[in-house]
DOROSE-150191 format. One record per residue: y, x, z of N, C-alpha, C in turn. Coordinates in nm, 3 decimals, padded with zeros to 5 digits, always signed. Each point is the difference from the previous one (the first is absolute). Layout:
N
<node><n_c2>Y</n_c2><n_c1>X</n_c1><n_c3>Z</n_c3><ca_c2>Y</ca_c2><ca_c1>X</ca_c1><ca_c3>Z</ca_c3><c_c2>Y</c_c2><c_c1>X</c_c1><c_c3>Z</c_c3></node>
...
END
This chain:
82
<node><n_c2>+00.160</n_c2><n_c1>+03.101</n_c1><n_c3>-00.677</n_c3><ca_c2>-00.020</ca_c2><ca_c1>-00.118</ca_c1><ca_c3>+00.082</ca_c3><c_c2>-00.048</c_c2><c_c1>+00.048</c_c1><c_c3>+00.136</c_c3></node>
<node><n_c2>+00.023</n_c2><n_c1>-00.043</n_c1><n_c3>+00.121</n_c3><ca_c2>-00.019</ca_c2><ca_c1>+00.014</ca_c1><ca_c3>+00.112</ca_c3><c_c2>-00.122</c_c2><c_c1>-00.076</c_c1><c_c3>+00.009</c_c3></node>
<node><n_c2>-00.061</n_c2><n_c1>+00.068</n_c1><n_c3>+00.134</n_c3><ca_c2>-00.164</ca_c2><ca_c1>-00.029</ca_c1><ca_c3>+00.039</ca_c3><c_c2>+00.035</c_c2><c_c1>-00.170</c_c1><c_c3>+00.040</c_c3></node>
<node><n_c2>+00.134</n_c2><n_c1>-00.042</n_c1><n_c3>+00.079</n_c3><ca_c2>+00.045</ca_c2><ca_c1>-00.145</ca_c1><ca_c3>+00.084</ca_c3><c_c2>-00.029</c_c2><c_c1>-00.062</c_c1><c_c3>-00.167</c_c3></node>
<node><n_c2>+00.100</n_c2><n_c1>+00.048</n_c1><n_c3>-00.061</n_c3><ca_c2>+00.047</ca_c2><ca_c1>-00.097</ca_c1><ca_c3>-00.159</ca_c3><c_c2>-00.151</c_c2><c_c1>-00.020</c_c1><c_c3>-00.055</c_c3></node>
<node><n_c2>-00.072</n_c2><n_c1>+00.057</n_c1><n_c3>+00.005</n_c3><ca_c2>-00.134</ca_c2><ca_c1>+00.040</ca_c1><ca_c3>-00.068</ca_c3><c_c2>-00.085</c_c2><c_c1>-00.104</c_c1><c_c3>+00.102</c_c3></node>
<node><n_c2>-00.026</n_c2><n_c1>-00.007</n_c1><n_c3>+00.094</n_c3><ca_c2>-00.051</ca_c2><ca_c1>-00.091</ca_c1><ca_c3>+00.108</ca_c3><c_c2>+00.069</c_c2><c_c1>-00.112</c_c1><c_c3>-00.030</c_c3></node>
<node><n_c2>+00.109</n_c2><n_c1>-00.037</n_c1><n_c3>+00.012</n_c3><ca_c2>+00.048</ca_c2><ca_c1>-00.169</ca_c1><ca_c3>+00.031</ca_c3><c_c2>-00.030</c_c2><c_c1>-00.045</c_c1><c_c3>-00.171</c_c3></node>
<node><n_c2>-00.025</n_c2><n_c1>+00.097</n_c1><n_c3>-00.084</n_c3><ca_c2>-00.040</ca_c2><ca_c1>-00.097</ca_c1><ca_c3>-00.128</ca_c3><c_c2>-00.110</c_c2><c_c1>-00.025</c_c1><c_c3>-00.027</c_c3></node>
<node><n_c2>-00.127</n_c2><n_c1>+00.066</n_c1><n_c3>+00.055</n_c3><ca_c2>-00.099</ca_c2><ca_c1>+00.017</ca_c1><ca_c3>+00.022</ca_c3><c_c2>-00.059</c_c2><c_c1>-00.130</c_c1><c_c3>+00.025</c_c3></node>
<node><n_c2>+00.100</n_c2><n_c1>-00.053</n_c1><n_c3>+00.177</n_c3><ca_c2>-00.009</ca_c2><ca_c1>-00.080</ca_c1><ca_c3>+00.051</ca_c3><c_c2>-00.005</c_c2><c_c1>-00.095</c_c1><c_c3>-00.081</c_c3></node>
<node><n_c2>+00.125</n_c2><n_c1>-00.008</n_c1><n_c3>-00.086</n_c3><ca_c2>+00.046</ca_c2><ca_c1>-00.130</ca_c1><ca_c3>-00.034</ca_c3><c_c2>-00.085</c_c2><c_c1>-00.080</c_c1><c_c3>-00.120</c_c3></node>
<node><n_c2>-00.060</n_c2><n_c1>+00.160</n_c1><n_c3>-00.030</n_c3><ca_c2>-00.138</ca_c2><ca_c1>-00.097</ca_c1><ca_c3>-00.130</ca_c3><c_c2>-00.097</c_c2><c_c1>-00.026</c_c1><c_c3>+00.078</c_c3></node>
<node><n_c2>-00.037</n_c2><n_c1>+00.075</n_c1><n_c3>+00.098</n_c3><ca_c2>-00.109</ca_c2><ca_c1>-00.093</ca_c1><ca_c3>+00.078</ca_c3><c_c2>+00.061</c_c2><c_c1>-00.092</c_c1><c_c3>+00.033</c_c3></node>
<node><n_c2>+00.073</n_c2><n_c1>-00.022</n_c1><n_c3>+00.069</n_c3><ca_c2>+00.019</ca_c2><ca_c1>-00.187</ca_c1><ca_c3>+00.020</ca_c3><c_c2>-00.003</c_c2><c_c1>-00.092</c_c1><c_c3>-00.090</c_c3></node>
<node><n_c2>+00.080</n_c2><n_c1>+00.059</n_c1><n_c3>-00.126</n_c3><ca_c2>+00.003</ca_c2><ca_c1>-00.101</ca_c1><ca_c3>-00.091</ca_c3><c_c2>-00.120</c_c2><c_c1>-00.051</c_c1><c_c3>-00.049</c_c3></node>
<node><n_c2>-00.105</n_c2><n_c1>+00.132</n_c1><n_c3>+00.004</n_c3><ca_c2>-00.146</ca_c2><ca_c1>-00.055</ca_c1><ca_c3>-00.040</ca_c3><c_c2>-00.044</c_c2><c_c1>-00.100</c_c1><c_c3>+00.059</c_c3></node>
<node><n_c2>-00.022</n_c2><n_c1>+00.032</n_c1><n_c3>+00.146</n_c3><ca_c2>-00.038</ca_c2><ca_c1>-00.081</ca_c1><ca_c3>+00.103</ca_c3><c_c2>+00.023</c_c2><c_c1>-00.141</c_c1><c_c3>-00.052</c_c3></node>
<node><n_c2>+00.150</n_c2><n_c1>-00.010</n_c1><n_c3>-00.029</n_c3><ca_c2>+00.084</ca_c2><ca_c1>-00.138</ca_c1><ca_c3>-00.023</ca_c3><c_c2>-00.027</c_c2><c_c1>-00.090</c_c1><c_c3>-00.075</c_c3></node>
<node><n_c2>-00.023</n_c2><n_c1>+00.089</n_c1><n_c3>-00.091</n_c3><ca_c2>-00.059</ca_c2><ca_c1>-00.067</ca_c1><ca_c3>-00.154</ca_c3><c_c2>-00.136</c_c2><c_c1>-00.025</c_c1><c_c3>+00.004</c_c3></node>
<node><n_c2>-00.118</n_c2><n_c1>+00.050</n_c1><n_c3>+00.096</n_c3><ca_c2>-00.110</ca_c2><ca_c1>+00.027</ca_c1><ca_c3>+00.050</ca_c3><c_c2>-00.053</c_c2><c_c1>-00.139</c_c1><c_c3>+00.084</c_c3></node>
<node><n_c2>+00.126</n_c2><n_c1>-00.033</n_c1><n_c3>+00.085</n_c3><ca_c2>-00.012</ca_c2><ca_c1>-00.098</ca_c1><ca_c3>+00.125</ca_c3><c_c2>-00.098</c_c2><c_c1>+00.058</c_c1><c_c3>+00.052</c_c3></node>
<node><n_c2>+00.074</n_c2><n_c1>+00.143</n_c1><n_c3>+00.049</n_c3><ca_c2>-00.101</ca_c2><ca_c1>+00.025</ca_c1><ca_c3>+00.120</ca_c3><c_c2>+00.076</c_c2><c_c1>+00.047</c_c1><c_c3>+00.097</c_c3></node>
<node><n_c2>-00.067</n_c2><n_c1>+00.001</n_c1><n_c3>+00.097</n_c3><ca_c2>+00.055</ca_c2><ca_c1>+00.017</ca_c1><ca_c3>+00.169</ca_c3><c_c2>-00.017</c_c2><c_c1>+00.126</c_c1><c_c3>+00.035</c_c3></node>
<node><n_c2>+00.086</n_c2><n_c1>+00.060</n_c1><n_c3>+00.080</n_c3><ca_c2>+00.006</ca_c2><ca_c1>+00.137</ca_c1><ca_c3>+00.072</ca_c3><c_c2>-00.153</c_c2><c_c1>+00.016</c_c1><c_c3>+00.061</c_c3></node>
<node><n_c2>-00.050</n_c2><n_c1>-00.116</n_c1><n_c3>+00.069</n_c3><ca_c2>-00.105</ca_c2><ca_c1>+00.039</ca_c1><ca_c3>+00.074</ca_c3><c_c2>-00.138</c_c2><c_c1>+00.003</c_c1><c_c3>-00.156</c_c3></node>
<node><n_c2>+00.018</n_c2><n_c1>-00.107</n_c1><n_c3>-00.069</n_c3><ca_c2>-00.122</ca_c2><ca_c1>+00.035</ca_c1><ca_c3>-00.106</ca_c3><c_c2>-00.004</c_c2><c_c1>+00.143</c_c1><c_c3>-00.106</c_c3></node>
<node><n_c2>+00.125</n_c2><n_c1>+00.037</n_c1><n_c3>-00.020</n_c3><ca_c2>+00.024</ca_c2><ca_c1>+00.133</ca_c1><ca_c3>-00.046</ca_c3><c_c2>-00.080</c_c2><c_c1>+00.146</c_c1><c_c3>+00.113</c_c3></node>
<node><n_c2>+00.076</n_c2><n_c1>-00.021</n_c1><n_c3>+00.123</n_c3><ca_c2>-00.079</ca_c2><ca_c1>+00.066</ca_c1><ca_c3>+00.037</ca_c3><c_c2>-00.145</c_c2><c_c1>+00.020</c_c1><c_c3>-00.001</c_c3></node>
<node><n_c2>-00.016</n_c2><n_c1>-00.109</n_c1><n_c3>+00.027</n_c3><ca_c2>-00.151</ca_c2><ca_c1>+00.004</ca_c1><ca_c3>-00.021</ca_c3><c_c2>-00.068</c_c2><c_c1>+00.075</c_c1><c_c3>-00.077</c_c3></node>
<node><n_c2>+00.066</n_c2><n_c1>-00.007</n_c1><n_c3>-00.138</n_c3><ca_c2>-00.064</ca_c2><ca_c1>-00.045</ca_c1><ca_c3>-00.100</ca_c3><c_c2>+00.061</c_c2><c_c1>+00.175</c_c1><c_c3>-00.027</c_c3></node>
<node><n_c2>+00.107</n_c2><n_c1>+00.073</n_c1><n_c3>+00.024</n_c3><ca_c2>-00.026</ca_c2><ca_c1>+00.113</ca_c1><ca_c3>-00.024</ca_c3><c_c2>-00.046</c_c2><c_c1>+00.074</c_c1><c_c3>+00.096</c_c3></node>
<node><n_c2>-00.088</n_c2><n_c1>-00.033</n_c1><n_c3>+00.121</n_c3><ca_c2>-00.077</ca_c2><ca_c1>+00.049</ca_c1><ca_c3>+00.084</ca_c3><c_c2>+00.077</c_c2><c_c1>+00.114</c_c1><c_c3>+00.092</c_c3></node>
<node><n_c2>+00.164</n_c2><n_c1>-00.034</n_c1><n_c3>+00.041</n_c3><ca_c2>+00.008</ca_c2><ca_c1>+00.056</ca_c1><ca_c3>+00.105</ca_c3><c_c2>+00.073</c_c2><c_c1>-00.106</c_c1><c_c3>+00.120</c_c3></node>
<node><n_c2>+00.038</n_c2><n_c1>+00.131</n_c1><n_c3>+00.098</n_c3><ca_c2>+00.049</ca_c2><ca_c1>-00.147</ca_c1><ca_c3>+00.119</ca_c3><c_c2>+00.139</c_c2><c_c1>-00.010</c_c1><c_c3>-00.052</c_c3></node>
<node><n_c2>+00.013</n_c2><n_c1>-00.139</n_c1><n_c3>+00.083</n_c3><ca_c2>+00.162</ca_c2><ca_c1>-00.058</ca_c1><ca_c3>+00.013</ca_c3><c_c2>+00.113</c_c2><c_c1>+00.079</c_c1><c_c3>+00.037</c_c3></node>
<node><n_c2>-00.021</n_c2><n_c1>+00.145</n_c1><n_c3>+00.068</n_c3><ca_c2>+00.075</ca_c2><ca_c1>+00.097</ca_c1><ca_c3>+00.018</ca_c3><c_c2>+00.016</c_c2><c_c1>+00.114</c_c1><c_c3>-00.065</c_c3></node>
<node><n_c2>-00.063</n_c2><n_c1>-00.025</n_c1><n_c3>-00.092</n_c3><ca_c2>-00.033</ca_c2><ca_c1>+00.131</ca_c1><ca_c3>-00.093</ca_c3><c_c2>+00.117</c_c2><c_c1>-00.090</c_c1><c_c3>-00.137</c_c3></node>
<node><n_c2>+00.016</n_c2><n_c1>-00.104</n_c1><n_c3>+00.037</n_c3><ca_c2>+00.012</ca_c2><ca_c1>-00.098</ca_c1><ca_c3>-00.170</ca_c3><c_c2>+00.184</c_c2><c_c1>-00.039</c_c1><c_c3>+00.111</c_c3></node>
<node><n_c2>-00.009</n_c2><n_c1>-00.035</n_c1><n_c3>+00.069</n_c3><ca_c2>+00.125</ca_c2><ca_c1>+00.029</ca_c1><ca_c3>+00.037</ca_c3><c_c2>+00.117</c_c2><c_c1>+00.105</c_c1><c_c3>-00.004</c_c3></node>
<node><n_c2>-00.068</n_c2><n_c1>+00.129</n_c1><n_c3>+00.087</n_c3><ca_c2>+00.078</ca_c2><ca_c1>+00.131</ca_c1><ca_c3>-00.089</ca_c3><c_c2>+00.036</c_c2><c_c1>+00.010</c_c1><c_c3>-00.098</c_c3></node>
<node><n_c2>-00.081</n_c2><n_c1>-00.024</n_c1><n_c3>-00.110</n_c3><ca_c2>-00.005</ca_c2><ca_c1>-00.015</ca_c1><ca_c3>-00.154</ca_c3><c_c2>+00.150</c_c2><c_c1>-00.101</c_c1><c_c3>-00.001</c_c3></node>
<node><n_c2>-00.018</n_c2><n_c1>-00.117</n_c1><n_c3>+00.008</n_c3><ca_c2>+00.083</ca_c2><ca_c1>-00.099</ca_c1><ca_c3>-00.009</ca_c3><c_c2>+00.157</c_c2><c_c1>+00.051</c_c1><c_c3>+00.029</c_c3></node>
<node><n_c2>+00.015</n_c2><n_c1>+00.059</n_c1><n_c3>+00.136</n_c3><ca_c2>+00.082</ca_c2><ca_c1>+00.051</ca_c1><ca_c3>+00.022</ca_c3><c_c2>+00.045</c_c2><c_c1>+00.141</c_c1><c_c3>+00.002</c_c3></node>
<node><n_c2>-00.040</n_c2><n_c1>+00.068</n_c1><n_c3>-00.141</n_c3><ca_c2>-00.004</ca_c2><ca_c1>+00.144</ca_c1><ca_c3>-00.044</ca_c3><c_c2>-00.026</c_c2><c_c1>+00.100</c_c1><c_c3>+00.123</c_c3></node>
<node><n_c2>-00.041</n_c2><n_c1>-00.034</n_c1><n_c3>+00.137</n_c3><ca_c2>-00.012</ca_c2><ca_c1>+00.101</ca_c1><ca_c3>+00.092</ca_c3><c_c2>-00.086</c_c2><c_c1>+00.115</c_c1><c_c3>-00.077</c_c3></node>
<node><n_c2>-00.089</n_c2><n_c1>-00.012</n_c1><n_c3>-00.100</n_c3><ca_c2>-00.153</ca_c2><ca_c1>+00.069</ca_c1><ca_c3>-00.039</ca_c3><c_c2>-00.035</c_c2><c_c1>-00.083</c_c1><c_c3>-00.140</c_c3></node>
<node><n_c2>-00.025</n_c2><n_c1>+00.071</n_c1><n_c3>-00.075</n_c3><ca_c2>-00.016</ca_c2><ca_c1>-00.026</ca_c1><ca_c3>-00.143</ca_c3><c_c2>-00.185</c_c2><c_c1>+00.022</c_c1><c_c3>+00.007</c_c3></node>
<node><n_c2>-00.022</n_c2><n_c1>-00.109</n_c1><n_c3>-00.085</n_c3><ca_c2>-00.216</ca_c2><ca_c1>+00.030</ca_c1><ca_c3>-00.006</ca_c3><c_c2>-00.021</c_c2><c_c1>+00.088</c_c1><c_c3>-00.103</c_c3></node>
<node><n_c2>-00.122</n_c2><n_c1>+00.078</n_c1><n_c3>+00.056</n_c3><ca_c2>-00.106</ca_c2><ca_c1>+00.079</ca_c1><ca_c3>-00.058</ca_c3><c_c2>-00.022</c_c2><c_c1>-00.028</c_c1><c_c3>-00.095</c_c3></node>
<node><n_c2>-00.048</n_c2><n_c1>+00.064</n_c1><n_c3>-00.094</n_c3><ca_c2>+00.016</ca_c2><ca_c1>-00.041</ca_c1><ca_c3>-00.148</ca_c3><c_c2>-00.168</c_c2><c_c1>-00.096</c_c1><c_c3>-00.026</c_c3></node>
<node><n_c2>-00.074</n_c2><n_c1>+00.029</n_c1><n_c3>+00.129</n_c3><ca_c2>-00.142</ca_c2><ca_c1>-00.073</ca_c1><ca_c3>-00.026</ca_c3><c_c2>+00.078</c_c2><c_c1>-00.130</c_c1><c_c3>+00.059</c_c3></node>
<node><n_c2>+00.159</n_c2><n_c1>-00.009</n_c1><n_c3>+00.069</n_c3><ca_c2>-00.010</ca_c2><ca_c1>-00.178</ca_c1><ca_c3>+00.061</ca_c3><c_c2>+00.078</c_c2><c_c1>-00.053</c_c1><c_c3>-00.161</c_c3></node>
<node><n_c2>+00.082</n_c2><n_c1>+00.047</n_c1><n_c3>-00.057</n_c3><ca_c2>+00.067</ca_c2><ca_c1>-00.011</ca_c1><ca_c3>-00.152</ca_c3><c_c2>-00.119</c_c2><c_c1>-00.014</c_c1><c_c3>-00.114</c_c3></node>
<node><n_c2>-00.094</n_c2><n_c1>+00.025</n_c1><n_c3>-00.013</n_c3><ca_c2>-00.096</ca_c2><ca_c1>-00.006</ca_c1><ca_c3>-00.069</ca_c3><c_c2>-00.081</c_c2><c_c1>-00.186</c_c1><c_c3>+00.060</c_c3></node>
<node><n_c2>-00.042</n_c2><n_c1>+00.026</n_c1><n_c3>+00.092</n_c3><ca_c2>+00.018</ca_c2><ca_c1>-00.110</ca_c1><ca_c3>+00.125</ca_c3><c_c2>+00.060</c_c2><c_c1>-00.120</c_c1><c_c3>-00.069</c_c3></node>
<node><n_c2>+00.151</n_c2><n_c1>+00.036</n_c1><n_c3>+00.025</n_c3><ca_c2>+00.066</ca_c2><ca_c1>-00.117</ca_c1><ca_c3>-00.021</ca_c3><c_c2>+00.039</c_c2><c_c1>-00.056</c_c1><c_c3>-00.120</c_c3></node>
<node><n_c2>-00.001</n_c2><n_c1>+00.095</n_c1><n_c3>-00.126</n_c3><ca_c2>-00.020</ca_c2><ca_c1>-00.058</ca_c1><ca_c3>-00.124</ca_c3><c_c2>-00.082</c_c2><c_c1>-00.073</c_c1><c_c3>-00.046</c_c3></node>
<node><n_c2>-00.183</n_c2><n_c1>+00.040</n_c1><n_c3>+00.070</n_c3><ca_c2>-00.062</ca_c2><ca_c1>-00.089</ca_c1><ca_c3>-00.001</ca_c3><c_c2>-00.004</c_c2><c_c1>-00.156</c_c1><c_c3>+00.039</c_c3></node>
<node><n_c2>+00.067</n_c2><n_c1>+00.040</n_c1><n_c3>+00.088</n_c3><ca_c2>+00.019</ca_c2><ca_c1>-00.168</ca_c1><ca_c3>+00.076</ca_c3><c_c2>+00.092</c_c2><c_c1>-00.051</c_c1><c_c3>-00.012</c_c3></node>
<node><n_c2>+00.106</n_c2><n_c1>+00.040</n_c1><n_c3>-00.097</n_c3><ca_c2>+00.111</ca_c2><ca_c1>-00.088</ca_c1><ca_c3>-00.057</ca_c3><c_c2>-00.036</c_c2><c_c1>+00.015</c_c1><c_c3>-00.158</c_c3></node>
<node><n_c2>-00.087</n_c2><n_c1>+00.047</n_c1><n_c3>-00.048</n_c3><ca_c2>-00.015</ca_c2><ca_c1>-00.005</ca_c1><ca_c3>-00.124</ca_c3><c_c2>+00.134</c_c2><c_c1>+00.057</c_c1><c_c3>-00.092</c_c3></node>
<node><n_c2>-00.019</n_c2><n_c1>+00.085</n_c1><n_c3>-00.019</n_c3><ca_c2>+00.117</ca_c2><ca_c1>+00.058</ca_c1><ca_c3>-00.043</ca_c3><c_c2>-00.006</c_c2><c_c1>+00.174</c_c1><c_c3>-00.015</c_c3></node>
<node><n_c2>+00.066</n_c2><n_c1>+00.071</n_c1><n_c3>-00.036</n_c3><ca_c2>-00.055</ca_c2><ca_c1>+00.173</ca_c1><ca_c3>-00.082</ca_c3><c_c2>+00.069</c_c2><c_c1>+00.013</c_c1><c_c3>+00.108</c_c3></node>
<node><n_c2>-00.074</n_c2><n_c1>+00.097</n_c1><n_c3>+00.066</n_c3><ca_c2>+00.079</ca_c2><ca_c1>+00.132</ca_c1><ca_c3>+00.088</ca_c3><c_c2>+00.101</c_c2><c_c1>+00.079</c_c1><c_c3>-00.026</c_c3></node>
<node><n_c2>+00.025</n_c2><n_c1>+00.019</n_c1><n_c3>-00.098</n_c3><ca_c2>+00.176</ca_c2><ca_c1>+00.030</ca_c1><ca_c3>-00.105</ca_c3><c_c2>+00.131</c_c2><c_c1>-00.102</c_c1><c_c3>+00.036</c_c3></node>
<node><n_c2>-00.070</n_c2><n_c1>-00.106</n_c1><n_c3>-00.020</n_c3><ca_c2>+00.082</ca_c2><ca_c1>-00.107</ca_c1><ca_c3>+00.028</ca_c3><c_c2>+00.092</c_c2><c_c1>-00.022</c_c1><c_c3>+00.123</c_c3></node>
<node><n_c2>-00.115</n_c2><n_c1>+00.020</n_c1><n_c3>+00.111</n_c3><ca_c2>+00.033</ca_c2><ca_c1>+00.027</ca_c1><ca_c3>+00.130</ca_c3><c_c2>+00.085</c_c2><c_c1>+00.123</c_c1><c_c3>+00.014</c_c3></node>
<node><n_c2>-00.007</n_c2><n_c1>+00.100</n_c1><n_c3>-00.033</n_c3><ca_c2>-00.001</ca_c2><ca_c1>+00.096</ca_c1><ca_c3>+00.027</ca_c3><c_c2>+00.139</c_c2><c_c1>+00.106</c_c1><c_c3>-00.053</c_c3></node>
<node><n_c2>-00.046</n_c2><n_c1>-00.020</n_c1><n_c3>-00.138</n_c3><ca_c2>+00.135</ca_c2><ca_c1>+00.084</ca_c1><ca_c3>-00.119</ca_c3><c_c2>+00.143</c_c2><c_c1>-00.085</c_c1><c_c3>-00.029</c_c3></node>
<node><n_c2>+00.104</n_c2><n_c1>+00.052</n_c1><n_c3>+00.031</n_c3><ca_c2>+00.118</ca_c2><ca_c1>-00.091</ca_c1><ca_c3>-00.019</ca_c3><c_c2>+00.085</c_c2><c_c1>+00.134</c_c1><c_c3>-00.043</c_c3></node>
<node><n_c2>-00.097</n_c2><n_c1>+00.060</n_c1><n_c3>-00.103</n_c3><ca_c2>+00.131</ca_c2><ca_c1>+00.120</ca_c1><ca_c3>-00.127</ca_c3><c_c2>+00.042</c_c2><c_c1>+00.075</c_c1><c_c3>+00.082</c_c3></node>
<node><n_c2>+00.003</n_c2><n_c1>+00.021</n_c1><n_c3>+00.086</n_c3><ca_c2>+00.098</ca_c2><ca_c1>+00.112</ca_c1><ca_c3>+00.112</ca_c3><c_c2>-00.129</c_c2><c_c1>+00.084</c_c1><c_c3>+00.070</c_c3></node>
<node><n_c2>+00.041</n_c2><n_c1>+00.142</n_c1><n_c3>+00.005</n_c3><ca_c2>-00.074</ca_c2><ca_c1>+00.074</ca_c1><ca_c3>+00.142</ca_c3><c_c2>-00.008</c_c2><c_c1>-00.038</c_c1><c_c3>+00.137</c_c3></node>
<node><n_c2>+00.009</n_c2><n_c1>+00.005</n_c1><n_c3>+00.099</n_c3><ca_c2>-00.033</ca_c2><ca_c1>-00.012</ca_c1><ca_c3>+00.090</ca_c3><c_c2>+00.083</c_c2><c_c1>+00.161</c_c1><c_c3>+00.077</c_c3></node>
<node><n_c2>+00.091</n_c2><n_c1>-00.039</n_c1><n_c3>+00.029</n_c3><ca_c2>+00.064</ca_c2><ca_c1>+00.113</ca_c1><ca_c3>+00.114</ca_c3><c_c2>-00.089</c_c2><c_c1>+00.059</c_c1><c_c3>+00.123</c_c3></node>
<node><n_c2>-00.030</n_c2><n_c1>+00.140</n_c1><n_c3>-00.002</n_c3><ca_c2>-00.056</ca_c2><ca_c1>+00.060</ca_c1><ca_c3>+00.095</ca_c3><c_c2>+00.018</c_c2><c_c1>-00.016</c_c1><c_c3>+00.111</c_c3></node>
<node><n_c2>-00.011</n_c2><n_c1>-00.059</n_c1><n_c3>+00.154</n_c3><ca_c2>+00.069</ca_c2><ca_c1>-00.021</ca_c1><ca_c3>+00.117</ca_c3><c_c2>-00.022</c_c2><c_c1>+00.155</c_c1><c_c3>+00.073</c_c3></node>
<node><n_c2>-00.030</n_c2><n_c1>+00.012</n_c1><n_c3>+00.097</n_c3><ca_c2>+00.036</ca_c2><ca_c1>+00.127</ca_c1><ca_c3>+00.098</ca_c3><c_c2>-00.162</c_c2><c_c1>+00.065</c_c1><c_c3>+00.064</c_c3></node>
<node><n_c2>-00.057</n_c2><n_c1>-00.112</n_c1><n_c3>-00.054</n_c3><ca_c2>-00.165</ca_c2><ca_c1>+00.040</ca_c1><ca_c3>+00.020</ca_c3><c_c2>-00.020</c_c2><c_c1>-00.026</c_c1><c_c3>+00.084</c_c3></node>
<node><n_c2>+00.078</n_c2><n_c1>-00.130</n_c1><n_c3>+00.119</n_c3><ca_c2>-00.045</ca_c2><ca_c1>-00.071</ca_c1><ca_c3>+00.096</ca_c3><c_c2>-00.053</c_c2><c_c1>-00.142</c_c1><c_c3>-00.021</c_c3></node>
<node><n_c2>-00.012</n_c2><n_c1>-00.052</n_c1><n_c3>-00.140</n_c3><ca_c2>-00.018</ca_c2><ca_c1>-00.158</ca_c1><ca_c3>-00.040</ca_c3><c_c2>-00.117</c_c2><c_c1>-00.021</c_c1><c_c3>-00.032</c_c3></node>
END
């Protein structure tokens, strides 16, 4: 699996949490204590979070960090610029 493929699914369970959550981009942030530009990147795979913002955000969607995280596949090495 590619680092993009690995990011946009990432994405897509955080939103769904959110969704199911009824919560807002801005109360998420909050609530995983970084800025709106840090949670944007994210959004738009520019930069994947630190494993203390994934820890973070399981908390605040309630939900296992596996969940978020593991989708059966490795994770393809990129070029050591990502």
């Amino acid at each position: 699996m590619t680092r993009e493929k690995w990011c946009k699914m990432f994405v897509a369970r955080v939103h769904s949490r959110m969704e199911y959550m009824n919560m807002t981009r801005a109360e998420f942030t909050a609530k995983v204590g970084v800025n709106d530009n840090k949670v944007s990147r994210w959004f738009r795979c520019e930069t994947v979070p630190k494993a203390i913002d994934i820890v973070n955000i399981s908390k605040v969607l309630n939900c296992s960090v596996s969940w978020l995280i593991d989708f059966g596949d490795r994770i393809e090495k990129g070029d050591g610029n990502e």
